[in-house]
C-alpha positions in Angstrom: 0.0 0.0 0.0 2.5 2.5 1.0 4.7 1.6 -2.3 1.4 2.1 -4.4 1.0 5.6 -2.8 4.2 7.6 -3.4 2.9 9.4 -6.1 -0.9 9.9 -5.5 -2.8 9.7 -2.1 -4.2 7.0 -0.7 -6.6 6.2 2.8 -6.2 2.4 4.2 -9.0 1.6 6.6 -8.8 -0.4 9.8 -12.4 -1.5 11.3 -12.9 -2.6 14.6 -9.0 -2.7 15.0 -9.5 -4.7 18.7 -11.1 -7.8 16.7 -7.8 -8.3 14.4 -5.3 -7.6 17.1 -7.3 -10.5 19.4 -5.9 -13.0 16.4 -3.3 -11.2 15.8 -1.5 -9.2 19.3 1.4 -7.9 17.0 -0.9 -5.9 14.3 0.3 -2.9 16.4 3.8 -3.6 16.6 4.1 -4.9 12.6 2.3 -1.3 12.2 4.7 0.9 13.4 7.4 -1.0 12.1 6.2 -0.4 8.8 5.5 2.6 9.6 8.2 3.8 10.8 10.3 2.5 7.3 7.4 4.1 5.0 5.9 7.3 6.5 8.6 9.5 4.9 8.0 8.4 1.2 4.7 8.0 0.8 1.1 9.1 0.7 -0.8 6.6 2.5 -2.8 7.7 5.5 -4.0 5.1 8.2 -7.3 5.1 9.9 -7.5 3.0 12.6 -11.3 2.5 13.7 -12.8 0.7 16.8 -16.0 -0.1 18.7 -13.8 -0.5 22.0 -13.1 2.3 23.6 -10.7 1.4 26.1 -8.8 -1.1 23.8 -8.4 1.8 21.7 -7.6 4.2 24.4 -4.8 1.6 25.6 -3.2 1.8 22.0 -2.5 5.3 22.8 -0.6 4.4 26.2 3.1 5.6 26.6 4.2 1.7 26.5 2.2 0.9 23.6 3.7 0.4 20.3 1.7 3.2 18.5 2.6 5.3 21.2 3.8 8.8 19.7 2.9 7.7 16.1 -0.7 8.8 16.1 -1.4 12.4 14.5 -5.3 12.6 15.8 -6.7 10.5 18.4 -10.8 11.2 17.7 -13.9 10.0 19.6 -16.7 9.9 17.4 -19.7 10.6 20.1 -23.4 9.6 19.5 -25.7 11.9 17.1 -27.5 14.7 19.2 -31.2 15.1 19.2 -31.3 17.4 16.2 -28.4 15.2 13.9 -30.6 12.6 15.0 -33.4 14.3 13.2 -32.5 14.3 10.0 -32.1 10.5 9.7 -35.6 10.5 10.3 -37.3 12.3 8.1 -40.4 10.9 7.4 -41.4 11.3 11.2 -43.1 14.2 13.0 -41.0 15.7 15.5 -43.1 14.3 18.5 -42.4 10.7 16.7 -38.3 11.4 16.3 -38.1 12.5 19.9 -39.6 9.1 20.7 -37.2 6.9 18.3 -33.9 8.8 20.0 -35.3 8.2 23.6 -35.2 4.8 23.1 -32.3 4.2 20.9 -30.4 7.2 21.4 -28.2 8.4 18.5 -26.1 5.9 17.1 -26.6 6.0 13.1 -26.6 2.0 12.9 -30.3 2.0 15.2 -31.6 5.0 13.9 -31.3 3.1 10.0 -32.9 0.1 12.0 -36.7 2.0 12.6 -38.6 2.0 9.7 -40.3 5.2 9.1 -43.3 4.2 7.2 -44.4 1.9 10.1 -45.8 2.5 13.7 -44.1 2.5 17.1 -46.1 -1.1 17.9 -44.8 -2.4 14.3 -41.0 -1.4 14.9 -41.3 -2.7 18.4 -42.6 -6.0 17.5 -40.0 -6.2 14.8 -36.9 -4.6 16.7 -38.0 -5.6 20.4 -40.8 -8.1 20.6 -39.6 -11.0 18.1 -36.8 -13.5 19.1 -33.3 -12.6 17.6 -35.0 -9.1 17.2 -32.3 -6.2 16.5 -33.0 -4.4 19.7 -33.3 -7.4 21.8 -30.0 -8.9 21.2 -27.7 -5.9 20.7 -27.9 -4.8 24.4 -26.1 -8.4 25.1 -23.7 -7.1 22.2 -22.9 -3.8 23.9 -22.1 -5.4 27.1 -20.1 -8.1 25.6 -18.3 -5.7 23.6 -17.3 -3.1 26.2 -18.5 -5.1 29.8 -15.2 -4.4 31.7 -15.4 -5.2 35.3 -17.6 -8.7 35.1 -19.8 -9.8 37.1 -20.1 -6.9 39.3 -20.2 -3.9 36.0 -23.3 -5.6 35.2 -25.1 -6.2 39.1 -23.8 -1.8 38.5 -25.3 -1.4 35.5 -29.0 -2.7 36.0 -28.7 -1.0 39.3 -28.5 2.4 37.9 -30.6 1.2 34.9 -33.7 0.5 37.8 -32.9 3.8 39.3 -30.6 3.3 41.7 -28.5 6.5 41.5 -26.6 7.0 44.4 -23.3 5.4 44.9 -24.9 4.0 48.3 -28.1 3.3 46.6 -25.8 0.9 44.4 -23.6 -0.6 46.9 -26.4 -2.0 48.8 -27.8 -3.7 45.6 -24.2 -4.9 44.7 -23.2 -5.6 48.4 -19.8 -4.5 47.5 -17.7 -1.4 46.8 -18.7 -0.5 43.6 -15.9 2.7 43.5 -13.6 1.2 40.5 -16.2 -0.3 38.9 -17.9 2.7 38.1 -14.9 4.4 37.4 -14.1 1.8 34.8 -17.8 2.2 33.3 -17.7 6.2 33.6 -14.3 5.7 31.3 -15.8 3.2 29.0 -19.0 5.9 28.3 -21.2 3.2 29.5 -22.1 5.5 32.6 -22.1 9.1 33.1 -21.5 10.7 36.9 -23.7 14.1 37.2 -23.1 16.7 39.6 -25.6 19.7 40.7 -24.8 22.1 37.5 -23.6 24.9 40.8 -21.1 22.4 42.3 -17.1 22.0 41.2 -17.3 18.1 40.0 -13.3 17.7 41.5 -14.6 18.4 45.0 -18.1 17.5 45.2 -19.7 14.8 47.0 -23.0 15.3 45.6 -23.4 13.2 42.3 -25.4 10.5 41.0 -24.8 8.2 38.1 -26.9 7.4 34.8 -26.2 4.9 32.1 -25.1 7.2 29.5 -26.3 5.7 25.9 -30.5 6.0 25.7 -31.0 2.4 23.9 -28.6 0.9 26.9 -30.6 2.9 29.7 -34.2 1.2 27.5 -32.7 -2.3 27.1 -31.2 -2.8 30.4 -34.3 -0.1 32.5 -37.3 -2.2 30.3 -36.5 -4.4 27.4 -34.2 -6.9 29.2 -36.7 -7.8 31.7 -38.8 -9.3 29.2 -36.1 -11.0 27.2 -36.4 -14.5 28.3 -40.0 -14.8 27.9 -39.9 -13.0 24.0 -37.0 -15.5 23.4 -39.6 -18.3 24.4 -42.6 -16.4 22.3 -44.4 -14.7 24.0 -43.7 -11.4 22.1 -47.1 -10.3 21.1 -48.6 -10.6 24.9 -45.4 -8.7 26.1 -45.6 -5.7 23.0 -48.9 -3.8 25.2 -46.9 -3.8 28.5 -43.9 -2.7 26.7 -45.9 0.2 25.0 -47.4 1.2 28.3 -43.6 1.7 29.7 -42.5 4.0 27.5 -43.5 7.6 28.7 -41.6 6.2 32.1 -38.7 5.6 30.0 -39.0 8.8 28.1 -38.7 11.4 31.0 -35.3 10.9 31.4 -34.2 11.0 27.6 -36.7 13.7 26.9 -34.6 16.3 30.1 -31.9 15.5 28.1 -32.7 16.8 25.2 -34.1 20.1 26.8 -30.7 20.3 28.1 -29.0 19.6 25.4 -30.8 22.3 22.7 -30.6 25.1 25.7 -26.5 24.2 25.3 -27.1 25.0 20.9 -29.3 28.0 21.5 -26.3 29.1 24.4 -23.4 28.2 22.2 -25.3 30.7 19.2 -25.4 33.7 21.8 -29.3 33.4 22.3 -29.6 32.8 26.0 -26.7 35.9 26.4 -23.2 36.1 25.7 -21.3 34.6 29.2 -23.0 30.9 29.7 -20.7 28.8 31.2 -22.3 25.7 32.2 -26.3 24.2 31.6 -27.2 21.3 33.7 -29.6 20.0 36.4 -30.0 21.1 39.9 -31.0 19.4 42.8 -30.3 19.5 46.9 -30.3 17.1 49.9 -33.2 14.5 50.4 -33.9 15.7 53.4 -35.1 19.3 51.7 -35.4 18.0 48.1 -35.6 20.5 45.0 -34.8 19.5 41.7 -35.2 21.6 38.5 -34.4 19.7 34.8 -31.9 22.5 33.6 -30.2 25.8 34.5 -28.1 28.0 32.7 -25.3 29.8 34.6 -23.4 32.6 33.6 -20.2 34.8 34.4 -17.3 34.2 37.0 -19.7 34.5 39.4 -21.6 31.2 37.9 -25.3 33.3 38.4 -28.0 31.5 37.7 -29.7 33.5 34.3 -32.3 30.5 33.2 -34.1 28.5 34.6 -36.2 25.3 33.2 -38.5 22.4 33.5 -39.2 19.6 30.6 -42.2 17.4 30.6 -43.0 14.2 28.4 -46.3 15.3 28.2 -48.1 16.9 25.0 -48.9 20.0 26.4 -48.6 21.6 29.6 -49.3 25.2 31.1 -46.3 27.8 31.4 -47.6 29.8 34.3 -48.3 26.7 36.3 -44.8 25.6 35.8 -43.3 29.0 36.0 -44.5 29.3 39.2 -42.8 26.3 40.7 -39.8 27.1 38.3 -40.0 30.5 41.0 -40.7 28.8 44.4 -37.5 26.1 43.7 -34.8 29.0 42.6 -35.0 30.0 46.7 -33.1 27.0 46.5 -30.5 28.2 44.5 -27.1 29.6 45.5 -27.1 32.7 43.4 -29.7 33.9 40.7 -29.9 36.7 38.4 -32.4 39.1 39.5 -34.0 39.5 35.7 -33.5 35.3 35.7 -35.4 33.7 32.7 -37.7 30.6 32.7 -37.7 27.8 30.0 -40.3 25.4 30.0 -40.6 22.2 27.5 -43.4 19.9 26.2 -43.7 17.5 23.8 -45.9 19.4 21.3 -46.9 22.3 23.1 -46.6 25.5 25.8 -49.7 27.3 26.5 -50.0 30.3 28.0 -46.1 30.9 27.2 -45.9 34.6 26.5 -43.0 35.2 29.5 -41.2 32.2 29.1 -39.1 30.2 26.6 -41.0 27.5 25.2 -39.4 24.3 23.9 -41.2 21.7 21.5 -40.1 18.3 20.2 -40.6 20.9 16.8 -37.6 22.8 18.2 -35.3 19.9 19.6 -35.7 17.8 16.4 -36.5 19.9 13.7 -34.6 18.6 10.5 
């Protein structure tokens, strides 16, 4: 390859690099050998791709034999709500808020729903059928990046059935579950959250939440039902599974709120000094929560406040008003503070608030 490229350009592809170097440890080594001989008389350029993450983290190690011979080291993240959107098309916004909550934004599930059929029809297909797409893959996921044994999966269905706290989850494991979820939080699988007003390096305050929407649906919903659909009961099981997704949604459907106030902050709409959006929330013993808030300057002021429900329509002032009552809560809040409130289809009553639609998150 390299003696076919010295005089015009030419891109070698490596897929799911971890699967060849498992038959074959000294890919990496035989790489940079040939590398090292080639690289300054020729045109080739080497992608090395993998599904992996810490196997291909680990290539990147001081000791490892591509150490210091990689130009860009790139993680290619899951779509976004609204890059989501335009793989599906042929879906009202409402219906393409749905289809990411469940299988979040990786392009390969996305293709999987068929657009010209209903939610029941892709869910008996995908979810309700033995060897279905949806129904295996969550096996595939954890066989592929399941770290940790065992114990990362008593973790991960922990969190999955709301079990956030790291207490909460050591009394389901009955052990320490500390480097587990480190080694999860690394892998992507899981994601630690902090109060949006607290320094993450020094608070003690976090929970944890599996990361990927399709993992948080197979392992939260899906997987419960998986031996019984493997044994054919499918069709009896597709009602209750419909019936479970507006629970599922809730959590999907705050992260997209949060996630478009972070686009309409990173275009100068919400002010020109945003430096974080997340959620809030304070002890159990005096609990608050609100789904986003948007803080801004050195001072880290609180300038927007918001709420998102999974429900078709809701009333702004109603919300508003508790949006008010919970920023007492808060450690420091701009005295002209704005309120964002979300719905699935629509805000009534919004004319002093910012109102977010499944039309604004997933417009294509």
């Amino acid at each position: 390859m390299a003696a076919v490229a010295t005089e015009r350009p030419l891109l070698l592809v490596l897929d799911e690099l971890p699967a060849l170097t498992e038959t074959s440890p000294e890919l990496p080594s035989l790489i940079r050998a040939a590398w090292d001989r080639f690289r300054s008389r020729t045109k080739l350029k080497l992608l090395l791709c993998g599904s992996a993450v810490r196997t291909m983290e680990a290539m990147q190690e001081e000791r490892a034999p591509l150490y210091g011979r990689l130009d860009l080291a790139l993680l290619l993240h899951p779509f976004h709500p609204h890059e989501a959107a335009q793989m599906l098309p042929g879906l009202r916004p409402a219906r393409r808020a749905l289809v990411w909550g469940l299988v979040g934004g990786m392009p390969l599930y996305l293709q999987w729903w068929d657009q010209n059929a209903s939610t029941r029809a892709n869910l008996a297909r995908l979810a309700c059928t033995p060897g279905g797409q949806l129904l295996t893959e969550g096996q595939l996921v954890l066989a592929t990046e399941g770290e940790g044994g065992e114990l990362a999966r008593q973790v991960l269905y922990a969190i999955a059935a709301g079990r956030t706290k790291f207490n909460e989850i050591e009394q389901v494991v009955r052990a320490d579950p500390g480097r587990t979820l480190d080694r999860l939080v690394a892998l992507r699988l899981v994601e630690r959250v902090v109060p949006v007003t607290e320094d993450p390096r020094r608070t003690r305050r976090r929970i944890y939440r599996i990361a990927d929407n399709f993992l948080a649906f197979w392992l939260g919903v899906l997987d419960r039902y998986r031996p019984e659909i493997e044994r054919g009961l499918g069709e009896s099981i597709l009602p209750v599974l419909l019936d479970s997704l507006d629970d599922h949604m809730g959590g999907p459907w705050e992260e997209a709120f949060r996630d478009h106030l972070r686009r309409l902050a990173s275009s100068g709409e919400l002010g020109s000094d945003i430096v974080a959006i997340g959620p809030f929330w304070t002890s159990a013993s005096d609990p608050t929560e609100i789904d986003a808030v948007a803080l801004a300057g050195r001072k880290r002021e609180a300038v927007l406040l918001g709420e998102a429900k999974w429900a078709k329509r809701v009333s702004a002032p109603q919300l508003r008003a508790e949006l008010e009552r919970k920023a007492g809560a808060m450690p420091r809040v701009a005295r002209e503070a704005r309120y964002a409130i979300g719905a699935r289809e629509r805000v009534d009553d919004a004319t002093e608030v910012l109102a977010i639609t499944a039309d604004d998150i997933f417009d294509a």
